[in-house]
C-alpha positions, 0 to 999 in steps of 0.5 A: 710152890708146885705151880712156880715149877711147872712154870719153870719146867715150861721156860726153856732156859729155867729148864735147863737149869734145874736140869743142869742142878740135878744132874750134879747132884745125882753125881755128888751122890754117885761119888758118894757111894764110890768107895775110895782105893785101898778101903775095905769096902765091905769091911767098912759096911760090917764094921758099921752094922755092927757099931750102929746104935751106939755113940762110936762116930758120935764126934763125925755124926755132923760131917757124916749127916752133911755128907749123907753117910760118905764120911763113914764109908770112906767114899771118895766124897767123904770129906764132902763141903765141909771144908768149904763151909769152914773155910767160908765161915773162917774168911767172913770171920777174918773181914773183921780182924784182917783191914785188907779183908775188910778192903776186899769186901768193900770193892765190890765184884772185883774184891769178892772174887780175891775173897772166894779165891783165897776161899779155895785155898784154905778149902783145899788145906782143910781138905789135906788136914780132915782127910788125913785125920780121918785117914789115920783114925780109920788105921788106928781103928779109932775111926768105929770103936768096937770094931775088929776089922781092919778098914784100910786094906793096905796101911802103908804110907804110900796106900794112906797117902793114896787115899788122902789125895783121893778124899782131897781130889773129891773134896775138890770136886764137890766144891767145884759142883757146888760153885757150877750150881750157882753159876749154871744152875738155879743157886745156892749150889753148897746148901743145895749139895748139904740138902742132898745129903741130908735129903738122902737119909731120910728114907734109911733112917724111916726105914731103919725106925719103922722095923726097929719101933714099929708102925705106931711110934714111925707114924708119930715121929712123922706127925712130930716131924710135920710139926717141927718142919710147920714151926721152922718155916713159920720162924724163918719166914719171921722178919721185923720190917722197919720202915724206911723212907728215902727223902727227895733230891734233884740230880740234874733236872731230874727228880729222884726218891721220895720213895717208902721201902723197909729193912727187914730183919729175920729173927733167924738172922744167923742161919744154922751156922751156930749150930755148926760152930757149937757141934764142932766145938763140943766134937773137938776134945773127943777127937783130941783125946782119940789122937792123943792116945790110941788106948782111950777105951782101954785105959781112959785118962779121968780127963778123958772120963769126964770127955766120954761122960759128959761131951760125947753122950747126946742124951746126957743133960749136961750135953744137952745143956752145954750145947743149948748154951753154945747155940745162944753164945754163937748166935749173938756172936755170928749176927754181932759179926756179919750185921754192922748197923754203923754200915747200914746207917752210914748206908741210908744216910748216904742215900737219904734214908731214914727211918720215920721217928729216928735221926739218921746217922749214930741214933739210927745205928743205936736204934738198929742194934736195940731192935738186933738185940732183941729179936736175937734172943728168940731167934737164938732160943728158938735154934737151940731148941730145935738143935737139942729137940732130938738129943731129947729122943735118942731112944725112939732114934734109929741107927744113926743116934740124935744127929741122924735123925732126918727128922729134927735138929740141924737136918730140919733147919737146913732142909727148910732153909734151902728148900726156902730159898731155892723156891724164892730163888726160882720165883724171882727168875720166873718174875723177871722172864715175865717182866721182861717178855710184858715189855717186849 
């Protein structure tokens, strides 16, 4: 992996664009740090040293941890790729209940600009709606239970209006650094900006474990943490390869195919985003019950009781299982969406492929979603257990609780993917400049 850098480093072009790639993310970063107009910037500082270790953001503790702790310093990046995320995964979501959805997808480069356009829109209208929810929390007070002091220095409509076209105008930004990065850089521009943030807080949370728990028990939150990383990269690499032979055919006098190749399947196939989908819904009924009511901790409804004891708390074991079983549901339920085995039979039949031993067309299709079936269930498994591996250890955690720690869960996972892919994405650029300059 370090030799694929330094030879990148040495490739002019390849140069240029890691170049390009970190010097947007250094301003992702800056921005993030950039307290928005009309915050008390040093009131919101307090109000979060006095809060840590407790569960007060525990409902922003995902959209903080992507964010790299903007969320709850109000910075003008604080709403951060969230938005983009959820708009993305709402579109792909929409390609199989609306057919003009599904029509774009199938007209190739054409079709997908449309799509990521009308990604954009519906980025910027969640972008309006999360600013102004977290806008209104932060005025009521809600946004750090158990602090007094008052974070929106000026509460007047003209002032929270300000500030939420601030986090929108950031919001837009940052989707725009994300998709100069992938056309620019080296790829992968939002998980790149999502690693950034991740990768900010790690030496914050060392930090804040080390002077809390002491050498003895940050050594082995290291050597745990080498541990879990070993385990994810050694599940995501996992991949069934089915095998896949193309027969040959004449077109014109020229013969084609003949060819062996295989398909492969990873036993992650839906990534981290179950684990997103689950978050948000546990997330959602707190922050209802929070804009519902302004007096919650004073006077909590038995509704509201049942939400602050059992869905809030990440180290209660009813959380911890409704969380675990979220993961499974979403999972079979991202990769029932996003892989068609109809399309890819329909697929190799057209070119024709088969896979040895199966019929082309519905068997193969039949035999697709047997194999699906059953590699999704480890994959979804083992998503939960690093999901819910933190909620496990809230106690050895800093200040951030389960979420926060840089060193397991949803921060590991998509460290170790993106890291993955951002690697891949470099080798096979450096293969094809060694390709090319073997030709000349």
């Amino acid at each position: 992996m370090l030799s694929a850098f330094v030879s990148a480093f040495r490739t002019p072009d390849l140069r240029r664009k890691i170049l390009f790639t970190l010097g947007l993310v250094a301003l992702y970063r800056f921005g993030a740090a950039l307290p928005s107009p009309g915050v008390d910037y040093k009131n919101v500082k307090a109000c979060i040293d006095q809060v840590s270790g407790g569960d007060s953001a525990g409902i922003y503790q995902l959209i903080n941890l992507f964010s790299g702790g903007a969320l709850l310093h109000l910075s003008v990046f604080a709403i951060g790729i969230m938005p983009y995320i959820t708009a993305s995964i709402i579109v792909q979501l929409l390609t199989v209940v609306i057919p003009r959805f599904e029509e774009l997808r199938k007209e190739g480069q054409s079709g997908q600009a449309k799509m990521t356009q009308y990604t954009r829109y519906l980025s910027i209208a969640l972008a309006i709606l999360q600013a102004t929810g977290l806008v209104a929390l932060a005025a009521r007070g809600q946004l750090l239970q158990g602090c007094e002091q008052d974070i929106i220095a000026d509460e007047s409509i003209f002032g929270l209006i300000i500030i939420v076209l601030v986090m929108t105008a950031g919001a837009a930004m940052v989707m725009w650094f994300g998709e100069l990065i992938t056309e620019r850089g080296v790829g992968n521009g939002m998980s790149l900006l999502i690693f950034a943030g991740i990768a900010s807080r790690i030496p914050s949370e060392g930090k804040g474990i080390l002077d809390s728990r002491g050498g003895l028990v940050f050594g082995l939150v290291c050597v745990a943490a080498l541990a879990i990383v070993t385990a994810v990269v050694f599940v995501e690499q996992g991949q069934r390869r089915i095998p896949v032979q193309y027969a040959k055919r004449m077109v014109g006098r020229k013969m084609y195919g003949g060819s062996s190749t295989y398909l492969p399947l990873k036993v992650n196939q839906a990534g981290v985003i179950p684990v997103i989908f689950a978050s948000s819904l546990l997330y959602l009924p707190n922050l209802v019950a929070q804009l519902t009511n302004s007096n919650t901790a004073a006077n909590p409804s038995w509704w509201q009781k049942i939400i602050q004891q059992y869905l809030v708390n990440p180290g209660n074991p009813v959380y911890i299982a409704i969380y675990f079983g979220l993961i499974v549901f979403f999972t079979y339920f991202y990769v029932a969406i996003t892989f068609n085995p109809e399309e890819r039979a329909d697929e190799m039949k057209k070119f024709g492929g088969f896979i040895p031993g199966i019929r082309p067309g519905r068997p193969t299709a039949d035999y697709l979603q047997h194999v699906l079936s059953r590699i999704t269930l480890p994959g979804s498994i083992y998503l939960g257990i690093v999901a819910v591996l933190p909620n496990l250890f809230l106690d050895i955690g800093s200040s951030g609780g389960a979420q926060n720690l840089p060193f397991g869960g949803t921060a590991v996972l998509i460290m170790v993917s993106v890291g993955l892919d951002t690697v891949k994405q470099i080798e096979s650029q450096l293969m094809q400049r060694n390709y090319e300059g073997f030709l000349k």
